[in-house]
C-alpha positions in Angstrom: 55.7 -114.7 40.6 52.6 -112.2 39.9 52.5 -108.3 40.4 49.5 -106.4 41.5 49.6 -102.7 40.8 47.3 -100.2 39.4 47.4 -99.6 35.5 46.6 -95.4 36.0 45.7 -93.5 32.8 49.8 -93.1 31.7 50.4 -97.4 30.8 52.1 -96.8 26.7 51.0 -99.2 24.3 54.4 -101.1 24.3 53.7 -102.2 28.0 50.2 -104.3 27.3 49.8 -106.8 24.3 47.6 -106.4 21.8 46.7 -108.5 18.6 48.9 -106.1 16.8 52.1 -106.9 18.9 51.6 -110.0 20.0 53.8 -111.6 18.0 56.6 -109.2 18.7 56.3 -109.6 22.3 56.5 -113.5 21.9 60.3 -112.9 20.5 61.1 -109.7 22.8 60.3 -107.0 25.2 62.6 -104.6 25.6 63.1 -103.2 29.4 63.6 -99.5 28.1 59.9 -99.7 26.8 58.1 -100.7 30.2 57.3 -98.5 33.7 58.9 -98.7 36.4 56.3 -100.8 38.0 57.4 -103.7 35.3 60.8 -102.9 35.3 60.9 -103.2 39.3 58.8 -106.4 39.4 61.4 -108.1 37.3 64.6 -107.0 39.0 63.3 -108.4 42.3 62.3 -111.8 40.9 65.9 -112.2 38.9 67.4 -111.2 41.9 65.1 -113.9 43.9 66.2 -116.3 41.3 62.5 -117.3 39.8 62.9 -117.2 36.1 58.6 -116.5 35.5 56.6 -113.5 36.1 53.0 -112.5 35.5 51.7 -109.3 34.7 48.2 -108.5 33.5 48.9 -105.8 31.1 51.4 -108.3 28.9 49.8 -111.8 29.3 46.0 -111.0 28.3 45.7 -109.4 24.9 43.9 -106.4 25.8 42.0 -105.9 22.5 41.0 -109.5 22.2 37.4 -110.7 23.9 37.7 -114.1 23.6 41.3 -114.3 25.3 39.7 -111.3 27.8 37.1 -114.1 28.9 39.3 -117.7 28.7 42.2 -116.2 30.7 40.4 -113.7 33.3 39.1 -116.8 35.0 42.7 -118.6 35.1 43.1 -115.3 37.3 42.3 -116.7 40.6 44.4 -120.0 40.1 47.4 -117.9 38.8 47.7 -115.9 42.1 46.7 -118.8 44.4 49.9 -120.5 42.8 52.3 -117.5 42.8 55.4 -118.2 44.6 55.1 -114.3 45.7 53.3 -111.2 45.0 54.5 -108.5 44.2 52.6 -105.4 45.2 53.3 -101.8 44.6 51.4 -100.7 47.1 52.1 -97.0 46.6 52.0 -96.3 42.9 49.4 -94.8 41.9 49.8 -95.7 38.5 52.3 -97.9 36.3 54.9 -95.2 36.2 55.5 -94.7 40.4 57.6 -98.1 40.7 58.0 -100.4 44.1 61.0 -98.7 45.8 60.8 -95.4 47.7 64.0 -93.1 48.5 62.7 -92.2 52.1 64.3 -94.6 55.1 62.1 -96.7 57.2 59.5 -95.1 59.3 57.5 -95.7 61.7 53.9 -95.2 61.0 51.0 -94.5 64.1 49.7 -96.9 66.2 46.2 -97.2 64.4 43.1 -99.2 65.9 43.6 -99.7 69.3 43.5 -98.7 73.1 46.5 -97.1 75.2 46.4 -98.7 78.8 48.0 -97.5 81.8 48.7 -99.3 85.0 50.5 -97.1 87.5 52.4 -99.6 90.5 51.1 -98.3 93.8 55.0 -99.1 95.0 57.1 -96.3 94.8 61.1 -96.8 93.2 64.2 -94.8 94.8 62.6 -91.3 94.3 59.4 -91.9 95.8 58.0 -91.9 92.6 54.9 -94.5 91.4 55.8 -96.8 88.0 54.2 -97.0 85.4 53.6 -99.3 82.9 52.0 -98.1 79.5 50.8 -101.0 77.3 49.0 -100.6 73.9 46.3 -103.0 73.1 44.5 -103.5 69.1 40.8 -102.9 68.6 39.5 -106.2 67.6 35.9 -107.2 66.5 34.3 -110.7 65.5 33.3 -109.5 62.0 36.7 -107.2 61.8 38.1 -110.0 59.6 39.9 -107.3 57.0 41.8 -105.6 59.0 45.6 -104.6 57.3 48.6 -102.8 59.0 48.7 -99.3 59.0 51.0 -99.1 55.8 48.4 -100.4 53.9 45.1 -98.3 55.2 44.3 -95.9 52.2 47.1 -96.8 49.9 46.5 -96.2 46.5 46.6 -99.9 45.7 44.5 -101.4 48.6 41.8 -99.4 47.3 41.1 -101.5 43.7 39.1 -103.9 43.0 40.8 -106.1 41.6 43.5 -106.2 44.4 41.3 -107.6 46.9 41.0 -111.0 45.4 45.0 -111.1 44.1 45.7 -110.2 47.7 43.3 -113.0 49.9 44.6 -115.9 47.1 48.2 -115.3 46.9 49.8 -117.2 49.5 52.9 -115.0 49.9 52.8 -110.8 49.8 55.0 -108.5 49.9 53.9 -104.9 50.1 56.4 -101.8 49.0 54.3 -98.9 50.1 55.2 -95.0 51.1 57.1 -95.9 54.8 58.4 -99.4 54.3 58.2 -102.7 53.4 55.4 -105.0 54.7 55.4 -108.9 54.4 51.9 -110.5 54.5 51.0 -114.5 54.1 48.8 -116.8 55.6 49.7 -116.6 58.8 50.7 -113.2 59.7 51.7 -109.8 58.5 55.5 -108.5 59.3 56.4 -104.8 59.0 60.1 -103.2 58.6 59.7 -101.5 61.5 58.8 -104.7 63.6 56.0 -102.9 65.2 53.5 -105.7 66.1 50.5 -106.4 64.4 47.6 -108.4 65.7 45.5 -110.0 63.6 41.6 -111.8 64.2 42.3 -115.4 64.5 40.2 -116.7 62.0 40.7 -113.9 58.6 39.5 -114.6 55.6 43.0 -115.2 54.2 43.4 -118.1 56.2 39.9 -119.5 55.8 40.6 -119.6 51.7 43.0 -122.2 53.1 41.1 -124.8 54.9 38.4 -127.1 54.5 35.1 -124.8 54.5 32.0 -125.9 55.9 28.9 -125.0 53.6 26.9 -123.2 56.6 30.4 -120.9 56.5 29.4 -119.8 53.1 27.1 -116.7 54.4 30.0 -116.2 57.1 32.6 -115.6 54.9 31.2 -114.3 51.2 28.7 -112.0 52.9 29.7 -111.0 56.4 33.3 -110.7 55.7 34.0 -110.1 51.7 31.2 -108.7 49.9 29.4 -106.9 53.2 32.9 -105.4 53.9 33.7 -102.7 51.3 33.6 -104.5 47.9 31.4 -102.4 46.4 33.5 -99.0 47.4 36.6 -100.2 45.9 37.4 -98.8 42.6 36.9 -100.1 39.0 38.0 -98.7 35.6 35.1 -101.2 34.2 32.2 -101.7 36.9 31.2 -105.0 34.7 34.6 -106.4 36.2 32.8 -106.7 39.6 31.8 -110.0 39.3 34.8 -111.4 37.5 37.1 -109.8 40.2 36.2 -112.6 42.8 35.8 -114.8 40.5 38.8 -117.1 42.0 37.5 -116.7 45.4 34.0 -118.1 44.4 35.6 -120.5 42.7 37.9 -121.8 45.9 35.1 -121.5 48.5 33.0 -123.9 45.4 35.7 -126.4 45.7 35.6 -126.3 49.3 32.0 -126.7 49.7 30.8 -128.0 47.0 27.4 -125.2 47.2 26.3 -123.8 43.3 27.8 -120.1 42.6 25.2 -118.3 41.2 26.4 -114.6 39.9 27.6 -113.4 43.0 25.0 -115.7 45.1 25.1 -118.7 46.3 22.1 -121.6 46.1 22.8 -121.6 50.3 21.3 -118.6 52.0 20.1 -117.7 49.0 17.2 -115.7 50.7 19.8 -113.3 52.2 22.0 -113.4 49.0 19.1 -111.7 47.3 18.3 -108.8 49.8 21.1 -106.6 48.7 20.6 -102.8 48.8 21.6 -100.2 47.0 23.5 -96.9 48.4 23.4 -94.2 45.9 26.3 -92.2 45.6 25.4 -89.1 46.8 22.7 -89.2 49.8 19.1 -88.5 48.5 18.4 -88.6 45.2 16.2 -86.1 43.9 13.8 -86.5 40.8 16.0 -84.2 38.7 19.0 -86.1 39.4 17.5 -89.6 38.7 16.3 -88.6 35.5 19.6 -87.2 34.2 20.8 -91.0 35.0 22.1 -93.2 32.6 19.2 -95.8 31.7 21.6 -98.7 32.0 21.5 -102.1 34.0 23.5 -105.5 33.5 21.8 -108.5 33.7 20.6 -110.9 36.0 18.9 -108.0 37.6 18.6 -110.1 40.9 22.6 -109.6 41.4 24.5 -107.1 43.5 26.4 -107.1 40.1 24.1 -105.8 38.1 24.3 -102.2 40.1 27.0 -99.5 39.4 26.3 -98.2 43.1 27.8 -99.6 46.0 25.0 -102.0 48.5 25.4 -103.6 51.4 23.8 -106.5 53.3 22.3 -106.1 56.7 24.3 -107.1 59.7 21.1 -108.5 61.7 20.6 -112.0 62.3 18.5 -114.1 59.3 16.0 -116.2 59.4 15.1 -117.8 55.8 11.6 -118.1 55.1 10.1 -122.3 55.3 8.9 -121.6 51.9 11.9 -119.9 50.6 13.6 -122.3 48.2 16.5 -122.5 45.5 15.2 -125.1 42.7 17.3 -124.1 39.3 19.3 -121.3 37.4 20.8 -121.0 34.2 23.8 -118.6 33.1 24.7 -116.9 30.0 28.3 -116.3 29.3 30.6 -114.5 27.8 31.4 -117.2 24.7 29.1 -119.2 25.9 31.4 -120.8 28.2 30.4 -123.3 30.2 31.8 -122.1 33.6 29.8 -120.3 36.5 33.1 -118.3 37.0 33.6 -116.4 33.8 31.9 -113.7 32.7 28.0 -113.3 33.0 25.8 -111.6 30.3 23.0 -113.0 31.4 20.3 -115.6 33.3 17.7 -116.9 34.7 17.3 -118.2 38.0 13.8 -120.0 39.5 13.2 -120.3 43.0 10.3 -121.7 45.1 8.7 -119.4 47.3 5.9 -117.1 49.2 4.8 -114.8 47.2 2.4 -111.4 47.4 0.5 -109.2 45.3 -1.9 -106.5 46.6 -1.5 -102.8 47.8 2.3 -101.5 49.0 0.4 -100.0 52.1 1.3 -103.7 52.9 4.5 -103.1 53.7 6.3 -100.2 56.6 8.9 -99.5 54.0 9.9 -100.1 50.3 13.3 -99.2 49.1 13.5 -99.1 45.3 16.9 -99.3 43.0 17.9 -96.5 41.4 16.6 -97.6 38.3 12.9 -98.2 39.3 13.1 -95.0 41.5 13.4 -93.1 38.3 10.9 -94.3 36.7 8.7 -93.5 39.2 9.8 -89.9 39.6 9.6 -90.2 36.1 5.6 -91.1 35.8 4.9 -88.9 38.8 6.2 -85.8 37.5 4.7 -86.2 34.0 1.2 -87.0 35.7 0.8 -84.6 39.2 -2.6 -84.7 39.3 -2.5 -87.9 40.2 -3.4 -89.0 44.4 -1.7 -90.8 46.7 -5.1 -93.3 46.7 -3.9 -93.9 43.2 -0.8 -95.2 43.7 -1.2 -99.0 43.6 0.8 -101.1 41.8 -1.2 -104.5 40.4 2.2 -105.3 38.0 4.6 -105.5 41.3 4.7 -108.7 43.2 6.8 -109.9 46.9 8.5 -112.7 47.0 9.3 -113.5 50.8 12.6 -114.1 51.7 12.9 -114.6 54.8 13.1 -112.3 58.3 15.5 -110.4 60.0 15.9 -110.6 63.6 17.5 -107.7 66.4 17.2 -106.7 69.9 16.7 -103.1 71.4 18.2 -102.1 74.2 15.6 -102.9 76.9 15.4 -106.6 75.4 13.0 -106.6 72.8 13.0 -108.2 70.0 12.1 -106.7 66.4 11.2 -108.8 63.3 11.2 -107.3 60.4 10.0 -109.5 56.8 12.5 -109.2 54.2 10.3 -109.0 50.5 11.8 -109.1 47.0 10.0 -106.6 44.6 9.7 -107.7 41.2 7.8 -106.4 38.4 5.6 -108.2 35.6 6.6 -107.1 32.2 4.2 -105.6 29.7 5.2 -108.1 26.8 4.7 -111.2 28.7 3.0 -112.3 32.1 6.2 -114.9 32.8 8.9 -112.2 32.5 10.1 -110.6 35.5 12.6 -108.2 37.2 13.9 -106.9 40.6 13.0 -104.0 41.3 13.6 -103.2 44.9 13.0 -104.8 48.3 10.3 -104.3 51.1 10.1 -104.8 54.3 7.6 -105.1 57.3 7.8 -104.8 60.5 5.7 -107.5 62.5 4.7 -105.8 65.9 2.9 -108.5 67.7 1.3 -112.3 66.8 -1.5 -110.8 64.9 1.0 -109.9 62.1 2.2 -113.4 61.3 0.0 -114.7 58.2 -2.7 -117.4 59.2 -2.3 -120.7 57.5 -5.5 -120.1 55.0 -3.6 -117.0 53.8 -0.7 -119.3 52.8 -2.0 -121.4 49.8 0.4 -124.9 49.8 1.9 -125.7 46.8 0.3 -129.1 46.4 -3.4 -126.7 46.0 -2.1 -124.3 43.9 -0.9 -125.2 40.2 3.0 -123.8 39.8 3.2 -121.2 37.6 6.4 -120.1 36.1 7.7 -116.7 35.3 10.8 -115.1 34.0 12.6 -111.5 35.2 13.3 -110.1 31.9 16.4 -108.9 31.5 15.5 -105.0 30.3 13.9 -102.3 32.2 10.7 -100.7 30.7 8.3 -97.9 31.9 5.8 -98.6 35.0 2.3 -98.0 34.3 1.1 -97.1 37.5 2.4 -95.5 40.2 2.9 -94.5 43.8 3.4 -91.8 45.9 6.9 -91.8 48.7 6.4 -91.3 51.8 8.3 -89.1 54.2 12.2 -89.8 54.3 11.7 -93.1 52.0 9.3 -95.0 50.0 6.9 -96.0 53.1 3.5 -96.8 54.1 1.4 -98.1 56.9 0.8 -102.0 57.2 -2.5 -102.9 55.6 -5.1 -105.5 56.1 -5.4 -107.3 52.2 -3.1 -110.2 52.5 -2.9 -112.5 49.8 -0.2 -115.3 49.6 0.3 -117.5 47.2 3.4 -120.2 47.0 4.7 -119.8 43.5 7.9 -121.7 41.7 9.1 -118.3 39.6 11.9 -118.2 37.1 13.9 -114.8 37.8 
């Protein structure tokens, strides 16, 4: 059996292992020394009659890197093969324990639609029936969607929970009202108030054969593009190795690379992640008291501290968009696309532009790259708009994203990844943003003699570097965003580039 629970700030040093303990806790550990999150776990699993239980806290030695990064990626198998979890779903640290002293209630009807049909035919009194029925809100991409018990508990709201919860087969849930039992088929509530689930969640997807076009689906649409990156993290480096046993089961199901959060299918759309900063608008005087930090591969979701998100539109991958190789440093050096990432270098084969941002309707920078900018442009304010041009910056084309207005038209609009030449060497690279531009009618699309074939062009390799230094040149933002108005100096080039 496993627990899931959050640690809070209150965990003693005689309820995790530690190089200095270790061997003492390999003879004992005494139940007077734990919380009552531990001590709770293991009275309901004696009294199940399971003689095992897993808890984080005591079997990883905390203090230990090298046993951090060979048992965090066991993580995903452990709870996949837990005979139950154990979730205290209401503690908001290790000290709140499972059991609450309150009696069962009944908690509000929650996401869905009150219908009443009234009987035109009247009953002794003359009076018309009626019939009130209560009917769940249910979407397509609402795949996520959790009993009312759970919506905002303290637990639901980690990061690590949200892989411990889709991979354990078996869940049962002691939150503020009542118990709730959730598994691969269903969720059940003390209460026995029905609960109506989307037929296909991802919970029961992890547990089925997985076709490799489902990979966007269910990694994008439903896990990543659903919240992930709200969910909270002592560590924000522990993003990546938080799904780490998801990846790893939809890999074994599929059989597509894993590639730091990507995968080598729809790889186009993988990459077009955005950045939401954390408070609205950022200004130049908050940006530059930011901390200059960023984990690496820069072309990763992972590699942000803010939350992103992927667009919900329908993509279209460029023809010349395509994955070719990638290489990952890890933690150890540990020859497993699962554990942790330090590191990488990823090539692709692809469209690529360089010439004036006036190119493109709208660029939308990470945070990173945004201060620099406000960085250059505050320290230089003489200089124009004209001079804003950046020759180091180049596009790589990902692909297009499609939607329809409501009177029936369609907009395109090109999806570009903006990367950024290093100063010490012409093959190093990193992301830096994306652009986009809007394509308004036929005389938008590029000609075929502005798209040079690889077969005429010589490949040239480059390489996003891994650091971020100053830009050198500059441009100016536009009303509400970093925009401009499309512009006639096209120049394509197809490029195999290492990122």
């Amino acid at each position: 059996m496993t627990l899931s629970h959050c640690w809070g700030k209150r965990l003693g040093t005689d309820a995790i292992t530690t190089r200095a303990n270790l061997l003492g806790h390999m003879k004992e550990i005494k139940l007077n020394d734990l919380p009552a999150n531990f001590c709770d776990a293991i009275s309901i699993t004696r009294r199940l009659g399971i003689r095992y239980l897993w808890i984080d806290a005591i079997c990883i030695i905390q203090d230990s890197q090298a046993d951090w990064a060979q048992e965090s990626v066991k993580m995903g198998h452990i709870y996949d093969s837990s005979y139950l979890t154990i979730a205290a779903s209401a503690s908001e640290d290790s000290t709140g324990g499972c059991y609450r002293s309150t009696g069962i209630r009944q908690d509000k009807l929650g996401g869905g639609t009150l219908i009443e049909i009234t009987n035109s035919l009247t009953v002794a009194k003359e009076q018309p029936s009626t019939l009130i029925l209560w009917a769940p809100n249910l979407s397509d991409g609402d795949r996520l969607r959790e009993p009312a018990p759970l919506v905002g508990s303290a637990l639901s709201q980690r990061g690590w929970v949200f892989q411990e919860r889709i991979l354990s087969p078996r869940t049962i849930h002691f939150t503020n009202s009542q118990l709730v039992w959730e598994c691969r088929e269903l969720y059940e509530m003390e209460d026995r108030l029905p609960f109506v689930t989307a037929q296909d969640t991802l919970s029961l997807a992890m547990n089925r054969e997985i076709s490799p076009y489902r990979i966007k689906q269910i990694w994008y649409d439903w896990l990543i593009g659903f919240g992930y990156s709200r969910r909270k993290f002592t560590i924000m480096g522990d993003r990546l190795i938080a799904i780490a046993g998801i990846a790893r089961s939809l890999h074994e199901r599929t059989g597509v690379p894993y590639i730091a959060g990507l995968w080598a299918k729809n790889l186009g759309f993988g990459l077009s992640w955005l950045e939401i900063p954390k408070h609205g608008t950022q200004y130049p005087s908050q940006l530059l008291n930011k901390c200059n930090s960023r984990r690496r591969p820069t072309w990763t979701w992972a590699s942000t501290d803010y939350e992103f998100q992927y667009s919900l539109r329908v993509f279209e991958e460029d023809r010349d968009f395509h994955y070719v190789d990638n290489k990952m440093k890890t933690l150890g050096d540990i020859d497993d696309p699962f554990t942790i990432i330090t590191g990488g270098w990823l090539k692709i084969r692809a469209r690529v532009y360089e010439g004036p941002t006036s190119y493109f309707t709208k660029l939308c920078l990470d945070t990173m790259a945004q201060q620099e900018v406000w960085g250059a442009a505050l320290a230089h304010p003489a200089i124009g708009s004209s001079a804003f041009n950046l020759p180091s910056w180049m596009y790589i084309q990902l692909g297009q994203f499609k939607s329809r207005t409501k009177s029936g038209n369609i907009i395109i609009e090109e999806s570009w990844l903006i990367v950024r030449r290093m100063e010490a060497s012409e093959e190093e690279y990193e992301r830096i943003g994306i652009a986009y531009r809007e394509l308004k009618d036929l005389e938008d699309y590029p000609t075929e003699d502005q798209r040079v074939k690889v077969s005429s062009d010589p490949i040239r390799e480059y390489r996003i570097c891994e650091r971020l230094e100053s830009v050198q040149d500059y441009f100016q933002p536009g009303t509400g965003g970093w925009e401009g108005r499309l512009g006639q100096n096209k120049k394509y080039l197809i490029r195999e580039l290492k990122l």
